[in-house]
C-alpha positions in Angstrom: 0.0 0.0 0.0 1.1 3.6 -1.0 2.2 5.3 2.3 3.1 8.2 0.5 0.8 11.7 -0.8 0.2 11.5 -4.4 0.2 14.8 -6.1 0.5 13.4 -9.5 0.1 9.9 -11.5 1.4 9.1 -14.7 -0.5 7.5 -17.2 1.8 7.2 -20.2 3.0 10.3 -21.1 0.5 12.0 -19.3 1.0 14.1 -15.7 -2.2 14.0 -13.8 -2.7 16.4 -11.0 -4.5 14.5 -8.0 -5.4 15.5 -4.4 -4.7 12.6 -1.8 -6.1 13.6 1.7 -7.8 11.6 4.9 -5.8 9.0 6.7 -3.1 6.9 4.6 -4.2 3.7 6.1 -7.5 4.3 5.2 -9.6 1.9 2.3 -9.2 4.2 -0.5 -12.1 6.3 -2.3 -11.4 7.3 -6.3 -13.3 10.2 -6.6 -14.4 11.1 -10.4 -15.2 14.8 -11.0 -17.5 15.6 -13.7 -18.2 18.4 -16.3 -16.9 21.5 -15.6 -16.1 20.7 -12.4 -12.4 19.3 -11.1 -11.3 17.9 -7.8 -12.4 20.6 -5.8 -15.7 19.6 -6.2 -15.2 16.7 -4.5 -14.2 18.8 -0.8 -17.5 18.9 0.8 -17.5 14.9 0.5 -14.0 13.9 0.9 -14.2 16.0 4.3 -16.9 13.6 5.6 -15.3 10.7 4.4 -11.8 11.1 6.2 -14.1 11.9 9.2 -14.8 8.3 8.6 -11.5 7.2 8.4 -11.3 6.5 4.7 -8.4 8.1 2.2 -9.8 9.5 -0.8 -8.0 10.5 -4.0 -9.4 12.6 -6.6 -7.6 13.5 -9.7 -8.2 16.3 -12.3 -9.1 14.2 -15.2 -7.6 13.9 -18.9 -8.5 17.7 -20.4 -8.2 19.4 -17.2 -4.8 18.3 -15.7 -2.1 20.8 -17.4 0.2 17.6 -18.1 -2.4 15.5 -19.2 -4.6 17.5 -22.2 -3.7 15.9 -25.3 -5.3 17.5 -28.5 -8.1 15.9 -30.5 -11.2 14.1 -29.8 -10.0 10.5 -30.2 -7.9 10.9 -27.2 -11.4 11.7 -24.8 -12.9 8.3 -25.8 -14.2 6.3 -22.8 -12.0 3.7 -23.0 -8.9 6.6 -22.6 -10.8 8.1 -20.0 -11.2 4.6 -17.9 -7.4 3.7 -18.4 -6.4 7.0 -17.0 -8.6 5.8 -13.6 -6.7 2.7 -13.8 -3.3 3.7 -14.1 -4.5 6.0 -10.9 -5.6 2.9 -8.8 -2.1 1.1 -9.5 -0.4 4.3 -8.3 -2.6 4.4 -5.0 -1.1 0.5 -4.9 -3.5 -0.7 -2.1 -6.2 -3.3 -4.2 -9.1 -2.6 -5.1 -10.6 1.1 -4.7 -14.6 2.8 -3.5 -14.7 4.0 -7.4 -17.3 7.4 -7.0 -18.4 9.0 -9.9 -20.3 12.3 -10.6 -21.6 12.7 -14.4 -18.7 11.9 -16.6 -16.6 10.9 -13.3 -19.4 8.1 -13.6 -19.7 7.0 -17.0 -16.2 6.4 -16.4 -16.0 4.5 -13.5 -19.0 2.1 -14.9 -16.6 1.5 -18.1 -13.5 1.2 -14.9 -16.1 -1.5 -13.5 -16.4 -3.7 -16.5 -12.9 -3.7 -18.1 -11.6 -4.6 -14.3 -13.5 -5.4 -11.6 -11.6 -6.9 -10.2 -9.8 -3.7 -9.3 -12.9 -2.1 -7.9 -14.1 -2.9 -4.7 -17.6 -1.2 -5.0 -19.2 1.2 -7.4 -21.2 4.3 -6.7 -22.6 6.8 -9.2 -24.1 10.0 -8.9 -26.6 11.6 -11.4 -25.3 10.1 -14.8 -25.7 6.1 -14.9 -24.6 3.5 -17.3 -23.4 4.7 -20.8 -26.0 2.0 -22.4 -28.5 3.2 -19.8 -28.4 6.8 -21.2 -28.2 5.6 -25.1 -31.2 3.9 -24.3 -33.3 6.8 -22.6 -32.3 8.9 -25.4 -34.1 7.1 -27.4 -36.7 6.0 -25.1 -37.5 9.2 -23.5 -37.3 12.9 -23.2 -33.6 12.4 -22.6 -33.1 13.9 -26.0 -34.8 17.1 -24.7 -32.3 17.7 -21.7 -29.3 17.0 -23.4 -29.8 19.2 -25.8 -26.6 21.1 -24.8 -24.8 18.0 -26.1 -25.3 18.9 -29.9 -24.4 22.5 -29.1 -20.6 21.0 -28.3 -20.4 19.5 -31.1 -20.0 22.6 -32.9 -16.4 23.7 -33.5 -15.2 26.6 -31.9 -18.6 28.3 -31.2 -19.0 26.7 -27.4 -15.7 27.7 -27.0 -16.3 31.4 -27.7 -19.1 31.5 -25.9 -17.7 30.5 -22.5 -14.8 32.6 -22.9 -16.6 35.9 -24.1 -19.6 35.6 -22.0 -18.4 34.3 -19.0 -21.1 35.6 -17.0 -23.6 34.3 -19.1 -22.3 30.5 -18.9 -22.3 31.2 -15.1 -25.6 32.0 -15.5 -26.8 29.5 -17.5 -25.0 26.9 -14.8 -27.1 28.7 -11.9 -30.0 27.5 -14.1 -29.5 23.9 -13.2 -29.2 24.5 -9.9 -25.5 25.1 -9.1 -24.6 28.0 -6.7 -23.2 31.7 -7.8 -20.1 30.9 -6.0 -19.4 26.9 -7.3 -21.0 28.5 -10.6 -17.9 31.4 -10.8 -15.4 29.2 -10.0 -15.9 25.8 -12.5 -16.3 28.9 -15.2 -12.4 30.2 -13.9 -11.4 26.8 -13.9 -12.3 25.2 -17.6 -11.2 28.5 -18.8 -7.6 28.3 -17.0 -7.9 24.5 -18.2 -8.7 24.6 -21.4 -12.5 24.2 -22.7 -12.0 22.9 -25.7 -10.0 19.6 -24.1 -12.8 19.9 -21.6 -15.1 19.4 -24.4 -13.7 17.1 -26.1 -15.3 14.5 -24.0 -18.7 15.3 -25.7 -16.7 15.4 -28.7 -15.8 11.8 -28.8 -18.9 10.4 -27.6 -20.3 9.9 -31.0 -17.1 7.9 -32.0 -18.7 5.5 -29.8 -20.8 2.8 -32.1 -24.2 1.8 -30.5 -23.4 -1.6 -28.7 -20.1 -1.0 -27.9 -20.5 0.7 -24.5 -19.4 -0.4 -21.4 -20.8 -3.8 -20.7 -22.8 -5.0 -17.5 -21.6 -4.3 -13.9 -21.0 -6.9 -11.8 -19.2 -5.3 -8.7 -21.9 -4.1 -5.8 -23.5 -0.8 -7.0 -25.0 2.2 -5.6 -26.5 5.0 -8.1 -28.0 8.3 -6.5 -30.1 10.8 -8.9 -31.5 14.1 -8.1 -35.3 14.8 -9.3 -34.7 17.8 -9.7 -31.8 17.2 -12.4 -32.4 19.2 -15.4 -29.4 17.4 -17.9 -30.4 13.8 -17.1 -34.1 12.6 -17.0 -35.6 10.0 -14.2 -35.7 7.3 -17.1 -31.9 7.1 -17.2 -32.2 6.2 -13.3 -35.1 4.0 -14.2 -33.3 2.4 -16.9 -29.9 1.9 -14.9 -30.7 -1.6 -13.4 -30.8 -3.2 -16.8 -27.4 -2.4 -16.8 -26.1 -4.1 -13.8 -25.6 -7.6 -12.9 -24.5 -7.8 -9.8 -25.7 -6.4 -6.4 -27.7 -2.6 -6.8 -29.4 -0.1 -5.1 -30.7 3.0 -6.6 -31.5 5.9 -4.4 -33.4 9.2 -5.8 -33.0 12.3 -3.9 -36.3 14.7 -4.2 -35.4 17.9 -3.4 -31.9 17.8 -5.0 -30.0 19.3 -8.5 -27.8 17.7 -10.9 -24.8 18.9 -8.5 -24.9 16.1 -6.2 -21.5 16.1 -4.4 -21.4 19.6 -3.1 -25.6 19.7 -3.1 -26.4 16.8 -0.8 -22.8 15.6 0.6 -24.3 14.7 3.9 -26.4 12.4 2.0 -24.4 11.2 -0.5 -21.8 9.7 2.7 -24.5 8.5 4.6 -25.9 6.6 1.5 -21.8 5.0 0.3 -20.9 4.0 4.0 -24.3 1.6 4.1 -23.4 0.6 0.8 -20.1 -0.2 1.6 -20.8 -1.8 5.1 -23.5 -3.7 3.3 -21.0 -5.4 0.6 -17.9 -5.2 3.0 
């Protein structure tokens, strides 16, 4: 087992950044950010967690790491995306992980839990579920209608002078969905330090995927929380997520609750992951 701080992890030629806190000996959390967040996201979650005596490690993903934002959309395919998480969990060097997903941190760890599972000791996503679980409501069901934002990335350039020349209109927009002025402000700062078209380019890729060739079915113990009051991803999706999973799951709706799950409901979220882990320890 690491006994050491990561603040970086190599995947190839890639440098990822990564924050490592909570006690060393503790059974390690990976914590997957989403869109346009970063680790920082994570804090109101990791704090409750180390209060419970786990370590969690939460890494600026491929696009958003300085050292890790190759250029093109082929390099932001899931399969990418998931290796990165791996080559993470081999640097933390202490078995298998808690792998904890928000958005695309969770379309990532579901395609983590099917190329390996071996690697991951339980599986818990927030918001966004299985990749075939959203192809399927977006065909299926409104899902269409709230992703509409998704064809609007696929432009070139346009997103990208949007966010940068009307910042305050993007922060705006990400109020919309229920995300705070302050959270809002500084996710804007960040992609925009970061780079928003590598950010992007995870939308970008997507359609590189070929129907059918998504992550298969989960197998590892599974927990998936969705907000009802998540305006980019429809109840179906949450509906549909079981289909999708194989092995031991729970899904878990929060009523009263956005899209931005992790710094939203954190009290919840913690309270929700340690049953599931005590329950599949």
């Amino acid at each position: 087992m690491t006994r050491h701080r990561l603040t970086t992890f190599r995947h190839g030629d890639l440098v990822f950044d990564v924050d490592d806190d909570g006690p060393l000996g503790g059974e390690p959390v990976v914590l997957l950010h989403g869109w346009p967040q970063s680790s920082t996201s994570w804090g109101p979650v990791a704090d409750r967690l180390h209060a419970l005596g786990f370590r969690t490690v939460a890494p600026n993903q491929r696009g958003y790491s300085p050292g890790a934002s190759p250029t093109g959309r082929r390099q932001y395919v899931l399969g990418n995306l998931a290796a990165d998480a791996l080559a993470l969990i081999d640097a933390v060097d202490a078995g298998p992980v808690h792998l904890v997903g928000h958005d695309w941190g969770a379309a990532v760890s579901y395609t983590v839990a099917t190329t390996a599972p071996d690697r991951v000791r339980t599986l818990t996503s927030l918001a966004v579920p299985h990749p075939g679980a959203f192809r399927r409501a977006l065909t299926t069901s409104t899902q269409a209608l709230h992703s509409w934002y998704m064809g609007f990335f696929q432009l070139p350039v346009v997103p990208e002078l949007f966010i940068r020349r009307f910042p305050d209109r993007f922060v705006r927009t990400l109020e919309s969905t229920g995300q705070t002025h302050d959270n809002a402000v500084r996710d804007t700062a960040f992609i925009t330090r970061a780079g928003i078209t590598t950010t992007l380019d995870w939308y970008r890729a997507a359609p590189l995927v070929r129907p059918g060739h998504e992550a298969g079915p989960v197998t590892v113990p599974t927990l998936h929380v969705y907000g009802a009051r998540d305006t980019a991803v429809g109840r179906r999706c949450a509906e549909l997520n079981a289909g999708f999973v194989t092995g031991p799951y729970r899904l878990e709706v929060l009523e009263e609750v956005s899209h931005w799950i992790p710094e939203e409901a954190p009290d919840e979220v913690v309270d929700l992951f340690e049953h599931h882990v005590a329950r599949h320890s």
